[in-house]
C-alpha positions in Angstrom: 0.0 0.0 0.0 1.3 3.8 -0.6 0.2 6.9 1.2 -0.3 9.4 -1.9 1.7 12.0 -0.7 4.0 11.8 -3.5 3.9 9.9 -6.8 5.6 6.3 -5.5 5.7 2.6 -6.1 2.8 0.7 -4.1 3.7 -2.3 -2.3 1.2 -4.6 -0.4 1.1 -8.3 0.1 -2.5 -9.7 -0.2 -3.8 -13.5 -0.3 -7.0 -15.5 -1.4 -7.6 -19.1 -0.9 -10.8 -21.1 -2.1 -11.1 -24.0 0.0 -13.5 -26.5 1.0 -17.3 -24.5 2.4 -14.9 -21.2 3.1 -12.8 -18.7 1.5 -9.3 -17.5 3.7 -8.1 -13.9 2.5 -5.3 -12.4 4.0 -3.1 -9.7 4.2 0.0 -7.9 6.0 -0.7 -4.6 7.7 2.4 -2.4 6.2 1.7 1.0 4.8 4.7 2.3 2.9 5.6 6.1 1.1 8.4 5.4 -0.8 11.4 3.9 1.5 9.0 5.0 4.5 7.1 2.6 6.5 3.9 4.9 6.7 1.7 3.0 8.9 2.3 -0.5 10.6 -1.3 -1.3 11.5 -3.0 -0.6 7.9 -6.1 -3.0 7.8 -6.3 -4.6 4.2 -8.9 -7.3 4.7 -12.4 -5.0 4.6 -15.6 -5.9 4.9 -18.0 -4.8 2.3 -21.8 -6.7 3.1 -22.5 -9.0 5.9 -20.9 -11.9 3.6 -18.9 -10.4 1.2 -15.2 -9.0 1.8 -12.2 -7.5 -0.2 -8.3 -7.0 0.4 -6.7 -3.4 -1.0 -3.8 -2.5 -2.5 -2.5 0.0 -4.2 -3.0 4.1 -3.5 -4.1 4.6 0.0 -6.8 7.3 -0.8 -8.3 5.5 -3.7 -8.5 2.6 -2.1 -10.5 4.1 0.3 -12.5 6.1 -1.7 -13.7 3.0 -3.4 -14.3 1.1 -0.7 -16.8 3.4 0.6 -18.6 3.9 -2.7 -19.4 -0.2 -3.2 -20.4 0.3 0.7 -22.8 2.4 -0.1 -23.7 1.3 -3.5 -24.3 -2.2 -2.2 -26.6 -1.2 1.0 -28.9 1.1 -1.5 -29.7 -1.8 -3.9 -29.9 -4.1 -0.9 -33.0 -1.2 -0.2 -34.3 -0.5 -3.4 -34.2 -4.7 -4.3 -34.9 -6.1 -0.7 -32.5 -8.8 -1.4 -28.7 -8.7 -1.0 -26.5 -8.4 -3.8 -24.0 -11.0 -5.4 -21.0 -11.8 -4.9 -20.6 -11.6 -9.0 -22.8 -8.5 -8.9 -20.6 -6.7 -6.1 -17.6 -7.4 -8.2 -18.8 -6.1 -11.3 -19.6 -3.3 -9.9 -16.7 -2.4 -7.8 -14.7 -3.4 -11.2 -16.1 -0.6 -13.1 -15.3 1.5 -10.4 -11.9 0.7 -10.7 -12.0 0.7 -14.2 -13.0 4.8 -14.3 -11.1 5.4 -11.1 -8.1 4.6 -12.9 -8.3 6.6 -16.1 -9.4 9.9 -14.7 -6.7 12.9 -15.1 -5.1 13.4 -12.1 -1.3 14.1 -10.8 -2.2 11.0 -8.8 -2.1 7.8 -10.8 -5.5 5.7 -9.6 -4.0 2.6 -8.5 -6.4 -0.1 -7.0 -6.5 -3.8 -6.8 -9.0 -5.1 -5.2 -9.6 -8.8 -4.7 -13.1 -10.0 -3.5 -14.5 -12.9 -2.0 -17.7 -13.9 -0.3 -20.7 -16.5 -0.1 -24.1 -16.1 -1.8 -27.1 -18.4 -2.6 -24.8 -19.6 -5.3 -22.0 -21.0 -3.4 -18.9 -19.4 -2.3 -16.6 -17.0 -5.0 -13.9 -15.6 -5.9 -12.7 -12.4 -7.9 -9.8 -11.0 -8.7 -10.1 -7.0 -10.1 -6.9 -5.6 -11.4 -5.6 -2.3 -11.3 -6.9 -1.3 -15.1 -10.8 -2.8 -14.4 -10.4 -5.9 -15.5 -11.9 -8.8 -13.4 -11.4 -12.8 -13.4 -13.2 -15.2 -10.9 -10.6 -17.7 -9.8 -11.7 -21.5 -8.4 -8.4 -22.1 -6.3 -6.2 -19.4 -5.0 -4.7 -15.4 -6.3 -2.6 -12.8 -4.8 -1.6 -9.1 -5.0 0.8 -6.8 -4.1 4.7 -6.1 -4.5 4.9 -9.7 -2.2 2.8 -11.7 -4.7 5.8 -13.1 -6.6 7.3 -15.2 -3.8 3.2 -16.2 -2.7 2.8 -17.2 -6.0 5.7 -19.9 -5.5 4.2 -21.1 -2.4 1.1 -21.5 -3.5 2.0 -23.6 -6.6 3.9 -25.6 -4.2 1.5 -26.4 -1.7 -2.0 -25.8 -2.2 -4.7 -28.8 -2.6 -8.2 -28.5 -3.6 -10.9 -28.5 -0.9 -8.7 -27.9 1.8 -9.7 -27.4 5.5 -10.1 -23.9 6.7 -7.4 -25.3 9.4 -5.2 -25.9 6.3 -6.2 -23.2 4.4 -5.1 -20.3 7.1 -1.8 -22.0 7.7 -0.8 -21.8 3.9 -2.4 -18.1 4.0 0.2 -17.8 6.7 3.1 -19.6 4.9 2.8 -17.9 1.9 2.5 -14.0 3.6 5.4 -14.8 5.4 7.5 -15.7 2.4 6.6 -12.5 1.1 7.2 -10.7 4.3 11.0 -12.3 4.3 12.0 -11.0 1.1 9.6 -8.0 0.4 10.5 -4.5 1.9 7.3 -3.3 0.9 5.3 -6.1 3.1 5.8 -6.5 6.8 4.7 -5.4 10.7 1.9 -7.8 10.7 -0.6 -10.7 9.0 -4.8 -10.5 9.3 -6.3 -13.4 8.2 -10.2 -13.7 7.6 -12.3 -16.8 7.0 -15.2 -16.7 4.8 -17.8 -19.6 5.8 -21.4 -20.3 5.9 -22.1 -18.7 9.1 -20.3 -15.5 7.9 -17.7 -13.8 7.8 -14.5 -13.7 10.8 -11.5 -13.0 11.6 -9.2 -16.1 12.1 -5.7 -14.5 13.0 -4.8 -11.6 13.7 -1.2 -11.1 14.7 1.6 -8.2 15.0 5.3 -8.8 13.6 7.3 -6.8 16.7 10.9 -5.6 14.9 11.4 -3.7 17.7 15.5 -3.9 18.8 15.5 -3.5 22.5 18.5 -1.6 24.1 
């Protein structure tokens, strides 16, 4: 992630597992601005509907922006329809919100990637929503972020179809914490959150301490 206070290279590591009845995303909590650590408790996992959630990365302030906007956008149809909202139809939405967000003029370059996951009457799902709009749904696992290159090789390593959401939150773990080794970008801490049947919740939520006592 990159606070926008000048024109920078983002850096986030974010995670999404399908396994079996339950989805695991997960995310590290560093902030950066450049070679600056900006914030070491930046929440990346958000919650979006009562069952459907995203991970962020990219431009701090954009992020955000958008965030609030599918909030909103989803509760108002939830209103106007009396009926909650897709997974497929949150993601298209928020995916053309990204696609606009991301060509307007502005000093700022719109930089969002969202990925989305959540449970509907349909089963449980999957998308991933890169940075220029474009949006995939994926049946087994995807990652973002400066991090996602060493994920990727843990992943491709060790993840099995219909996995437990035991399993499934200790390879969310493995794999953040390859990225955390070798990314400068990722770090301070891991969140992970568990998509099931009853909901959604947080299964881990722990802080990396770097601290050097004297």
């Amino acid at each position: 992630m990159v606070e926008d206070k000048e024109l920078m290279k983002t850096g986030t590591t974010t995670v999404a597992l399908m396994c079996k009845e339950c989805i695991i995303l997960a995310a590290d909590r560093r902030a950066t601005s450049g070679y600056l650590i900006a914030n070491k408790n930046f929440e990346k996992i958000l919650t979006i509907s009562d069952n459907i959630a995203v991970t962020v990365a990219g431009t701090v302030s954009d992020v955000q922006l958008l965030v609030k906007y599918i909030k909103a956008e989803l509760k108002l149809k939830q209103i106007r329809t009396d009926r909650e909202s897709t997974v497929k139809e949150a993601a298209n939405l928020l995916a053309m919100f990204v696609y606009n967000n991301i060509r307007k003029l502005s000093m700022i370059p719109g930089i969002s990637h969202f990925i989305v996951g959540g449970k509907d009457d349909f089963g449980f799902h999957v998308y991933d929503l890169s940075p220029d709009g474009s949006i995939a749904e994926i049946d087994d696992y995807t990652t973002s972020g400066s991090g996602s290159v060493m994920v990727y090789g843990v992943l491709e390593t060790l993840y099995e179809r219909n996995m437990s959401i035991e399993d499934g939150i200790k390879l969310a773990v493995k794999s953040l914490n390859a990225a955390l080794q070798r990314d400068i970008a990722s770090g301070n801490g891991i969140d992970v959150v568990a998509i099931t049947k009853e909901g959604i919740k947080k299964a881990l939520s722990k802080e990396i301490n770097t601290r050097i006592e004297a």
